[in-house]
C-alpha positions in Angstrom: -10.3 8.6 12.8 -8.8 6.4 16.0 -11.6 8.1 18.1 -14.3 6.5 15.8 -12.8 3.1 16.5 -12.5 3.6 20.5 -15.3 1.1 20.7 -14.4 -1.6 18.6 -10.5 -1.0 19.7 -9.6 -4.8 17.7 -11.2 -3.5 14.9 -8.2 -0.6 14.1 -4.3 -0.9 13.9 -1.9 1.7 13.6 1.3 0.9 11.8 3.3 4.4 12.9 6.0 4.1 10.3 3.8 4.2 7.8 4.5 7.9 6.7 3.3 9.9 3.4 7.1 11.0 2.4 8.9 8.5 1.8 11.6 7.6 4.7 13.5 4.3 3.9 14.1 3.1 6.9 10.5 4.0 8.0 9.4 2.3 5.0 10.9 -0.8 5.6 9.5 -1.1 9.4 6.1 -0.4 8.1 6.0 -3.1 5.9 7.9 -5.4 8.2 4.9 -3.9 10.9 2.2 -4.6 7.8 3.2 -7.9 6.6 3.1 -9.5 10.3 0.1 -8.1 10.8 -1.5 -9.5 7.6 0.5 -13.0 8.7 -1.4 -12.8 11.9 -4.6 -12.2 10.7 -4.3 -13.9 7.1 -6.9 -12.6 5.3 -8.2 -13.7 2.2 -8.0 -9.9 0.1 -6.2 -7.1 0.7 -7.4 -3.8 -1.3 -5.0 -0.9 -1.3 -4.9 2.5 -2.1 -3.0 5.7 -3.0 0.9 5.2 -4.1 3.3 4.7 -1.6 0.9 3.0 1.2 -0.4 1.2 -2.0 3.4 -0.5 -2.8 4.0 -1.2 1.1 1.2 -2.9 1.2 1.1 -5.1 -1.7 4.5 -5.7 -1.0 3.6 -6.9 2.5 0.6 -9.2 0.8 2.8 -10.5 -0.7 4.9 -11.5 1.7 2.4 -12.8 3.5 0.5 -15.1 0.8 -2.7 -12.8 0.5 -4.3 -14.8 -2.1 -6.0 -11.6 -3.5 -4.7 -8.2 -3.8 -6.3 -5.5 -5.6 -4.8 -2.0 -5.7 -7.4 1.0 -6.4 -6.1 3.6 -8.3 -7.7 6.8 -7.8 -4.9 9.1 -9.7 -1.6 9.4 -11.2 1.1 8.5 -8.9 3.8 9.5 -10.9 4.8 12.5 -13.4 5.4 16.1 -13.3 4.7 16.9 -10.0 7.0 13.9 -8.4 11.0 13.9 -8.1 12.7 11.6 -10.4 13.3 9.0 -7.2 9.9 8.9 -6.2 9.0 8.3 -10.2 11.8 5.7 -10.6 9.9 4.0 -7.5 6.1 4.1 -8.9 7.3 3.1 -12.4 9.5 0.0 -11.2 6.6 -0.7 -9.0 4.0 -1.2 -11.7 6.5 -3.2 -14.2 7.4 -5.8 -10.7 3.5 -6.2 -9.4 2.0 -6.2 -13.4 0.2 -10.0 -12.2 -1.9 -7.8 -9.4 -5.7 -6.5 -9.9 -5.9 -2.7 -10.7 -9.0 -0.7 -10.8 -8.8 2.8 -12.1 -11.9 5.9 -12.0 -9.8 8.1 -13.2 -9.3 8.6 -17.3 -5.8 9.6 -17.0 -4.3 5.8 -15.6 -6.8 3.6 -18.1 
């Protein structure tokens, strides 16, 4: 994806922390990394998806007074298929951020 950017190189950051698995202490760069960045450029919606990069960056919103913030659900991000730490961690999530816009395509998180 960076190569499609190489022309419009302000157009493209790269937070490197911000890893699938979760990795606390790469967690908590990447939204230190995300929530200057969003201070910097202070804009007025921020629209995330999938579950963890969706909580990091909500979080960093947050933190950084987006006056929007819409997370788009596209799937379950908790159940079966997770470990109990990474369910605890969606589950709190959605009870703490309840006040934030969701939009949902798929049946199963309506």
């Amino acid at each position: 994806m960076e190569s499609s950017f190489a022309t419009c190189p302000e157009t493209l950051s790269i937070a490197p922390d911000l890893v699938r698995p979760v990795h606390p202490w790469k967690d908590i760069r990447a939204l230190i990394c995300l929530a200057n960045s969003l201070r910097r450029e202070s804009p007025d919606i921020v629209h995330t998806h999938s579950g963890k990069a969706g909580i990091l960056g909500r979080l960093a919103a947050k933190r950084a007074s987006v006056p929007i913030i819409i997370h788009h659900i596209h799937g379950p991000s908790f159940g079966p298929f997770q470990g109990p730490v990474a369910n605890a961690v969606f589950l709190t999530e959605r009870k703490l951020l309840l006040e934030q816009r969701l939009i949902s395509f798929a049946r199963l998180t309506q």
